[in-house]
C-alpha positions in Angstrom: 74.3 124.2 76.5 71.2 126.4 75.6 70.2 128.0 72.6 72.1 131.5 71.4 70.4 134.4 71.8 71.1 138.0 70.6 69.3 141.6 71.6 68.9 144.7 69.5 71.1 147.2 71.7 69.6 150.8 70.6 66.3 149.2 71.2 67.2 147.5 75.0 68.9 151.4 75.3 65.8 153.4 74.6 63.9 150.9 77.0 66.3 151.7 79.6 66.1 155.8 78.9 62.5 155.2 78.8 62.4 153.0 82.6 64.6 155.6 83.6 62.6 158.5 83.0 59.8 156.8 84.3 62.1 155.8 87.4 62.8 159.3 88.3 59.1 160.6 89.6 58.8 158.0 92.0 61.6 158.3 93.1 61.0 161.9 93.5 57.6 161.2 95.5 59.3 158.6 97.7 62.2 161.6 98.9 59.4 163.8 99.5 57.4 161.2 101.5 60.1 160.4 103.8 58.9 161.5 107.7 61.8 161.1 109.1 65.2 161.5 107.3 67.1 160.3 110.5 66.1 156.9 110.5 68.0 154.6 109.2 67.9 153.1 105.7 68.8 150.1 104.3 72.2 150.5 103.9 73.3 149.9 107.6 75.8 152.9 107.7 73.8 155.2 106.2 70.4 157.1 107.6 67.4 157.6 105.0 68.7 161.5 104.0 72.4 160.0 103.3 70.7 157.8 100.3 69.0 160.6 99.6 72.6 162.7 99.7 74.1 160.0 97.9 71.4 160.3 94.9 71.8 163.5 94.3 75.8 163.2 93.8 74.9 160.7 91.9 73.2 163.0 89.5 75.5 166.0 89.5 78.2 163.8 88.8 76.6 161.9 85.7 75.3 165.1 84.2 78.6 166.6 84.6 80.1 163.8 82.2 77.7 163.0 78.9 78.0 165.4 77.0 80.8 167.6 78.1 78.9 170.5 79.7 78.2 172.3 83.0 81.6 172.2 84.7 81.8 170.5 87.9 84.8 170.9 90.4 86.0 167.3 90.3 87.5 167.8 93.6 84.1 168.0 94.9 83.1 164.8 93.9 86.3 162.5 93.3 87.5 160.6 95.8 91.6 161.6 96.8 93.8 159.6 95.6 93.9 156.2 93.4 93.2 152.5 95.1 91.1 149.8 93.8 88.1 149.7 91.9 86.5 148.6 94.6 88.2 151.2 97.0 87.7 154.0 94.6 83.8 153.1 94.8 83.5 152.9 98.6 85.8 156.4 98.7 83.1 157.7 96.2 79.8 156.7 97.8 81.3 158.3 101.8 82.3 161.4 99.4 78.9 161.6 98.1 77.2 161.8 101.5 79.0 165.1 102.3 78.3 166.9 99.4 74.5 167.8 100.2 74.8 168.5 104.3 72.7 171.4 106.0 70.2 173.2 104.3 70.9 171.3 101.1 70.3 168.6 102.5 66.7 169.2 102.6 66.2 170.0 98.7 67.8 166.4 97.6 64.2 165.6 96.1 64.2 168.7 93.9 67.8 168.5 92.8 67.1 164.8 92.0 64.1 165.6 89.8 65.9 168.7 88.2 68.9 166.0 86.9 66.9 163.1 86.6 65.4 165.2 83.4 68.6 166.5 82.8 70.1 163.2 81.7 67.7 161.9 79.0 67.9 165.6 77.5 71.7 165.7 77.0 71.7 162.3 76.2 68.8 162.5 73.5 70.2 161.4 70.3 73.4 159.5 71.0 74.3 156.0 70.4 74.6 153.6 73.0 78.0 152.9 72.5 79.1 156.5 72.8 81.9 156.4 75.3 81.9 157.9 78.3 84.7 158.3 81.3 83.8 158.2 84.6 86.6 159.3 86.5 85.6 157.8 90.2 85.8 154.6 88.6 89.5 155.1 87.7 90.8 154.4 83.9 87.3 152.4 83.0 86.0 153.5 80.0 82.5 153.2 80.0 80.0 153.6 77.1 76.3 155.5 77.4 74.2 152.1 77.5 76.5 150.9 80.8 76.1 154.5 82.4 72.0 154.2 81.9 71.8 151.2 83.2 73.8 152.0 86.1 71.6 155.2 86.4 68.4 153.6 86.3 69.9 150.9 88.9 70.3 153.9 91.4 66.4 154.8 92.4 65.5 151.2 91.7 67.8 149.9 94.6 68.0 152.9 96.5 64.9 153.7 96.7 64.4 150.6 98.1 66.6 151.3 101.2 64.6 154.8 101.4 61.7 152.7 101.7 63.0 150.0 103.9 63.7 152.6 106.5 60.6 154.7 106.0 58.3 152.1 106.0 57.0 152.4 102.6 56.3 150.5 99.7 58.8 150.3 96.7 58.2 147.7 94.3 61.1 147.4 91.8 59.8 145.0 88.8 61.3 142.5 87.0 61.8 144.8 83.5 63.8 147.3 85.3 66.1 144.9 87.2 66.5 143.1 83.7 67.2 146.0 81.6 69.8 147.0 84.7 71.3 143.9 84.9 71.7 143.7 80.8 73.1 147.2 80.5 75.5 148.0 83.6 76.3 144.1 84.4 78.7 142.8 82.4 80.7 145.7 82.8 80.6 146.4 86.4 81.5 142.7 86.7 84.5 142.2 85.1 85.9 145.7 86.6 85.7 144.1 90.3 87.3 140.9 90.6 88.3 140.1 94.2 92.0 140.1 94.0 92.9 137.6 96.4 89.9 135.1 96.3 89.8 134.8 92.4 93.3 134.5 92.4 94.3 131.0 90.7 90.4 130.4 90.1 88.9 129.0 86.8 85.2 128.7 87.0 83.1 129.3 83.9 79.7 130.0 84.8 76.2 130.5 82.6 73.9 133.1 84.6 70.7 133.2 82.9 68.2 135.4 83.9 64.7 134.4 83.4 63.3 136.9 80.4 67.1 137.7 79.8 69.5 138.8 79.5 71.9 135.4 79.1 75.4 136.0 80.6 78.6 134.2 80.5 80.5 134.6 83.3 84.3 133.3 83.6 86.9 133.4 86.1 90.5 133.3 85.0 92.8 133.8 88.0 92.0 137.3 88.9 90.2 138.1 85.8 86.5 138.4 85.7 85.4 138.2 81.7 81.1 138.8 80.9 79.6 138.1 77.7 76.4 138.4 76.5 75.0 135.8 74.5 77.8 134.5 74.1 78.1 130.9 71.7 77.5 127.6 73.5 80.1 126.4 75.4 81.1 123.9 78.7 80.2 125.7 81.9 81.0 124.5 85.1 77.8 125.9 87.2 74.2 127.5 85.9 72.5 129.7 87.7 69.0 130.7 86.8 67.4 133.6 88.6 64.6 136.1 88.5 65.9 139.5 87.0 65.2 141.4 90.9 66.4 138.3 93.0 69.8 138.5 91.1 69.4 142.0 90.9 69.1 142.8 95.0 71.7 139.4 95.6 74.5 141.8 93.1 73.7 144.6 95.4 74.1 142.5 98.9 70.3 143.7 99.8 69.4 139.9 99.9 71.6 137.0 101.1 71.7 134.4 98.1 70.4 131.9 100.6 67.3 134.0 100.8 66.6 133.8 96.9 67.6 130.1 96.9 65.3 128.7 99.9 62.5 131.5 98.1 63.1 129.5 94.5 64.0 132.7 93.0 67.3 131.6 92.5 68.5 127.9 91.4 72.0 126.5 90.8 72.5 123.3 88.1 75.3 122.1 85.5 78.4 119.8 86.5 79.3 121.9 90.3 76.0 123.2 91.2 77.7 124.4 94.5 80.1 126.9 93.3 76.9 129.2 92.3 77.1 130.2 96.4 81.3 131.8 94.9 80.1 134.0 92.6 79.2 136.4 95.0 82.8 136.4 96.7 85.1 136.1 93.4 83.0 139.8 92.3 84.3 142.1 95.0 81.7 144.9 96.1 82.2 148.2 98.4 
């Protein structure tokens, strides 16, 4: 069943903040390295400027939120309407593609740099478990740890559909993807459930990430419920991965076959072969 495990969350925070920061430059430097904008990315709707687009929306709108400052017209960057979680996200992401068209489209890089800074600065000081409401994701509250890691996910995985479609390097790391998946996972897991196909499901499954984090991940007819660390119990299925295999396999940029047949991903316990569900009981946009 394993050995329990705990982490020190203002110090796993500050390495986050720190990653992010970090993060941000290169991110920065790949923008401006782009040659062509047009091309496509790796997100197969979207060209190599929409990411860009789609970063910098991501940036007004989390500077907008912690703390309570510059005032941003939330009908510029909500979604109409309610829907699903998963709806709401999708709704959100198109949204954020039309927000920097034209000319503005061309100064994504700086306005990227200019909030990447702004973050940490407004964010200097406060506890991880501040909370923080994001209203595109609906009634979720969030707290400042989730909304780092979730930050610091965007140029790792992002940039890595810039540089898919640009042709240039972008290595991610296995302390970043950790650090995301530790922060932003257990909460962005149990807020998307697929409603239909973990309907009348029960699978309890221990996802352990090699150099942590440890999660426990149950299904509970429609309910998705992540703890971290969490005391020894029975699982059903084990899946140990490396932090960016699980990481880009979360994020549909690898196929979970692909990580498997690489042995960068490997299922055990009791069912071995419910490891492949995972992926469809956790809905994504």
């Amino acid at each position: 069943m394993g050995t329990v495990t705990t982490f020190d969350p203002v110090t796993e925070h500050e390495r986050t903040r720190a990653a992010l920061a970090a993060a941000i430059p290169r991110l920065v430097a790949l923008l401006r390295a782009v040659p062509d904008p047009d091309a496509g990315s790796g997100v197969p709707v979207w060209s190599v400027g929409d990411v860009g687009a789609h970063l910098a929306a991501v940036y007004l709108g989390y500077t907008s939120l912690v703390p309570p400052g510059e005032e941003v017209e939330r009908a510029d960057v909500l979604p109409p309407g309610g829907g699903t979680f998963v709806e709401r996200i999708t709704a959100m992401n198109a949204r954020s593609v039309e927000l920097f068209g034209g000319e503005e489209r061309a100064k994504t890089a700086d306005f990227v740099a200019e909030r990447g800074e702004t973050f940490p600065c407004v964010t200097e000081g406060l506890a991880p478990d501040t909370p923080v409401s994001a209203p595109w994701y609906g009634d979720l509250l969030f707290t400042l740890a989730t909304v780092t890691g979730l930050l610091l996910g965007e140029p790792l995985v992002h940039g890595l559909d810039i540089a898919r479609g640009a042709r240039l390097p972008w290595p991610i790391g296995d302390d970043g993807a950790r650090l995301v998946l530790g922060q932003s996972m257990p909460t962005m897991m149990a807020a998307a459930p697929d409603p239909v196909r973990s309907r009348g499901v029960r699978i309890a499954f221990d996802l352990a990430i090699e150099g942590g984090p440890h999660l426990a991940v149950v299904v509970d007819d429609g309910t998705v419920t992540v703890t971290r660390d969490a005391p020894p119990r029975a699982y059903d299925c084990r899946i140990v991965a490396s932090p960016t295999a699980f990481l880009l396999v979360s994020f549909r940029r690898t196929p979970i076959w692909k990580a498997v047949a690489s042995g960068r991903m490997r299922a055990g316990g009791r069912r071995p072969w419910l490891a492949a569900r995972l992926g469809r009981l956790v809905a994504g946009p």
